[in-house]
FIBATI-497443 format. One record per residue: residue number from 1; x, y, z of N, C-alpha, C, CB in turn; chain. Coordinates in pm, whole numbers, plus 50000, padded with zeros to 5 digits. Glycine has a CB too. Example, Ala and Ser with C-alpha at 12.3 -4.5 7.8 and 13.67 -1.06 7.14 Angstrom:
1;51319;49431;50780;51230;49550;50780;51320;49670;50780;51131;49553;50905;A
2;51285;49775;50708;51367;49894;50714;51290;50003;50787;51408;49940;50572;A
***
This chain:
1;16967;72626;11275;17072;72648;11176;17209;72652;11247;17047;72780;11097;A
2;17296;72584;11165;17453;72620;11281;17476;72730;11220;17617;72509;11285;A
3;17588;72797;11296;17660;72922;11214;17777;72860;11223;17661;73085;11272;A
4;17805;72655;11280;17996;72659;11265;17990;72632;11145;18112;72542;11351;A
5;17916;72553;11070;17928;72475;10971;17972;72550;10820;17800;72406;10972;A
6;17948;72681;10804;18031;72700;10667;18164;72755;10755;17953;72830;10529;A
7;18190;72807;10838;18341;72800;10899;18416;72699;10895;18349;72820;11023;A
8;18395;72567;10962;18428;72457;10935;18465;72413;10817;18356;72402;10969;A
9;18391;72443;10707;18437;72403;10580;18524;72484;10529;18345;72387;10494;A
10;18516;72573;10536;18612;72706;10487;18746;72648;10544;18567;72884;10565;A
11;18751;72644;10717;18897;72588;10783;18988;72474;10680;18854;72495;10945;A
12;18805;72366;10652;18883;72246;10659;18906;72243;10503;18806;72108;10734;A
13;18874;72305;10421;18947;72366;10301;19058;72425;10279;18894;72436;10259;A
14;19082;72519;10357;19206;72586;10379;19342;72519;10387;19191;72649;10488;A
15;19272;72433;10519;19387;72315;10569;19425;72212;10439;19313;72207;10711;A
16;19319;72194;10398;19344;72029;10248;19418;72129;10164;19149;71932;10122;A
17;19398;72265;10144;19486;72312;10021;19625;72332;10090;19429;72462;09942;A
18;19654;72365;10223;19801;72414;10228;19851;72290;10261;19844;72535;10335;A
19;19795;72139;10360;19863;72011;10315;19914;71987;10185;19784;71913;10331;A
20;19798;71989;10102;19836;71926;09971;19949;72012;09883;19698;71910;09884;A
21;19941;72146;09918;20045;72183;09875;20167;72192;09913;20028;72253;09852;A
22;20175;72188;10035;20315;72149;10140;20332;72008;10068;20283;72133;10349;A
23;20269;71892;10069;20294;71737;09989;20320;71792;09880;20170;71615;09971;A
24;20309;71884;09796;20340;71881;09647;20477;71941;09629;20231;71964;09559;A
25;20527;72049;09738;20665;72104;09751;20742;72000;09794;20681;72221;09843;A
26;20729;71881;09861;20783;71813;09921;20818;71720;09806;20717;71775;10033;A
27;20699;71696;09760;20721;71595;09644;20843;71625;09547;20590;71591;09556;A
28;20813;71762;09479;20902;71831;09383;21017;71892;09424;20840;71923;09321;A
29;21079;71858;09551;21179;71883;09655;21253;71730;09591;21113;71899;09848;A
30;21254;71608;09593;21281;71511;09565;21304;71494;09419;21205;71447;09616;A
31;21166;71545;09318;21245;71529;09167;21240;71640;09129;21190;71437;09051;A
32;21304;71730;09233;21392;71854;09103;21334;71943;09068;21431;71816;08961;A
33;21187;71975;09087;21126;72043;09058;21004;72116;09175;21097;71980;08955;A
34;20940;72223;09100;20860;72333;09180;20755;72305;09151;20876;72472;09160;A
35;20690;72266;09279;20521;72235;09251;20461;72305;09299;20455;72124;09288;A
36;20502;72408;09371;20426;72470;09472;20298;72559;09360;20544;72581;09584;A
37;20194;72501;09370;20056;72522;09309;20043;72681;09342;19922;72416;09383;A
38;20060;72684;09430;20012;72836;09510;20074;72900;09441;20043;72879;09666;A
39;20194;72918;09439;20309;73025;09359;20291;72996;09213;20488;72996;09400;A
40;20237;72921;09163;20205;72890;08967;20064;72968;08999;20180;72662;08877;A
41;20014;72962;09042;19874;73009;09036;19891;73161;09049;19777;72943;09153;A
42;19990;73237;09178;19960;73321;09234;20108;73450;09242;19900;73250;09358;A
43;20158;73347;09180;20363;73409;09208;20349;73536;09122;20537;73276;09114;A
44;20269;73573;09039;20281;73745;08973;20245;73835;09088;20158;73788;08831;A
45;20114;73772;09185;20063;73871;09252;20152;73815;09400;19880;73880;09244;A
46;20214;73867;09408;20324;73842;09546;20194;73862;09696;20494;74017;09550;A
47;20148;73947;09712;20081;73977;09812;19994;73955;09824;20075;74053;09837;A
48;19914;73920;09748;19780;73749;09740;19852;73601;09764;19697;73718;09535;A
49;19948;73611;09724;20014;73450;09743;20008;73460;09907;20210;73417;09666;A
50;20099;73580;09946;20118;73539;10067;20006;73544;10174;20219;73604;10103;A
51;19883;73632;10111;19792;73647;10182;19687;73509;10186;19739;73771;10138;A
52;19733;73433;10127;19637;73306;10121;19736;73189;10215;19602;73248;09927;A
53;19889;73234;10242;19910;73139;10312;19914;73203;10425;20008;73063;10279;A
54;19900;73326;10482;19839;73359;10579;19719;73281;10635;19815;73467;10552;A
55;19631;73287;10531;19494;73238;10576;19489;73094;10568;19378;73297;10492;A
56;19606;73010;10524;19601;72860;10590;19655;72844;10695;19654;72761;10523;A
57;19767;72939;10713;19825;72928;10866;19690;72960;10991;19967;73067;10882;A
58;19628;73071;10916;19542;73096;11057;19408;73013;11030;19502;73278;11091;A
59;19392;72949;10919;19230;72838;10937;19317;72719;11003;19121;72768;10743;A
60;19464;72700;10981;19482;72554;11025;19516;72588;11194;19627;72462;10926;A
61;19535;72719;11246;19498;72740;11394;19375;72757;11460;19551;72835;11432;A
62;19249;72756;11395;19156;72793;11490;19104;72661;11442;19069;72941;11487;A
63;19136;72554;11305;19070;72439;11323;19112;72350;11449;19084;72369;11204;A
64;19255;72328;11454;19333;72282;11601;19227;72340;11716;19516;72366;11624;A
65;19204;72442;11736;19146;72510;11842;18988;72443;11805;19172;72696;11837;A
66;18910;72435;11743;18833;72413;11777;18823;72266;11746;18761;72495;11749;A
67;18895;72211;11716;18889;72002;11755;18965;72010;11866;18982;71858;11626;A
68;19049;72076;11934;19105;72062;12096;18960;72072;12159;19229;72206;12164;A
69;18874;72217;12173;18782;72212;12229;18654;72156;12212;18780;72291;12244;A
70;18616;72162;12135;18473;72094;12105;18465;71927;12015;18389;72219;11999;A
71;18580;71858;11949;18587;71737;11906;18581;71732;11784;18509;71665;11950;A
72;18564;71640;11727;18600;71613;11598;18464;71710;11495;18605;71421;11582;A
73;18483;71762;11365;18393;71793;11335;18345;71996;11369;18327;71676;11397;A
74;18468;72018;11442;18463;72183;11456;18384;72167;11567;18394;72289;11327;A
75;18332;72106;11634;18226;72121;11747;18099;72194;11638;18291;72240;11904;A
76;18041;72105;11521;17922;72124;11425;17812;71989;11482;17983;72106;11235;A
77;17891;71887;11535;17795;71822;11526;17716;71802;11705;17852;71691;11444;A
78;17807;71906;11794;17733;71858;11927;17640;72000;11936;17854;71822;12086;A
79;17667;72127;11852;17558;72251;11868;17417;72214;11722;17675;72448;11830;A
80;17483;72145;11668;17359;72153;11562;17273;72029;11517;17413;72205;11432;A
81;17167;72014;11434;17129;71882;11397;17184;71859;11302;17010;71852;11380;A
82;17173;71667;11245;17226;71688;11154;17134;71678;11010;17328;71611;11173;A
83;17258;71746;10894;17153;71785;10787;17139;71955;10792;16994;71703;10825;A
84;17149;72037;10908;17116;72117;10887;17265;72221;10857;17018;72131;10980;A
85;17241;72360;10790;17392;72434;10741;17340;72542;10791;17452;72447;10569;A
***
């Protein structure tokens, strides 16, 4: 069984939501408007908003860290078989 593999996904979730939402501020930076998903979703509760971009800042550092060290894939596919979670 690995134990990277629901980490890995968790990271590489983390990371696709705060890209896509950084691309969506960026986007609505250009026509005028506020896309930022996170803050429509989360802007009543101030300290959940920020606590979730906490936690993309720090999944999108230990994903860096672990594709520096172990390669593409979280280092899931050189400790485990594949198929297995």
């Amino acid at each position: 069984m690995c134990n990277h593999k629901p980490l890995c996904f968790l990271m590489g979730l983390l990371v696709f939501v705060g890209g896509l939402n950084w691309g969506l501020i960026g986007l609505g930076g250009f026509l005028g408007k506020d896309l930022n998903v996170v803050h429509m979703l989360l802007g009543s509760w101030a300290t959940v908003e920020w606590l979730v971009y906490i936690l993309v800042g720090l999944a999108a550092l230990m994903y860096g860290y672990f594709f520096v060290s172990h390669g593409k894939d979280c280092g899931c596919n050189s400790h485990c078989e594949s198929g297995n979670m």
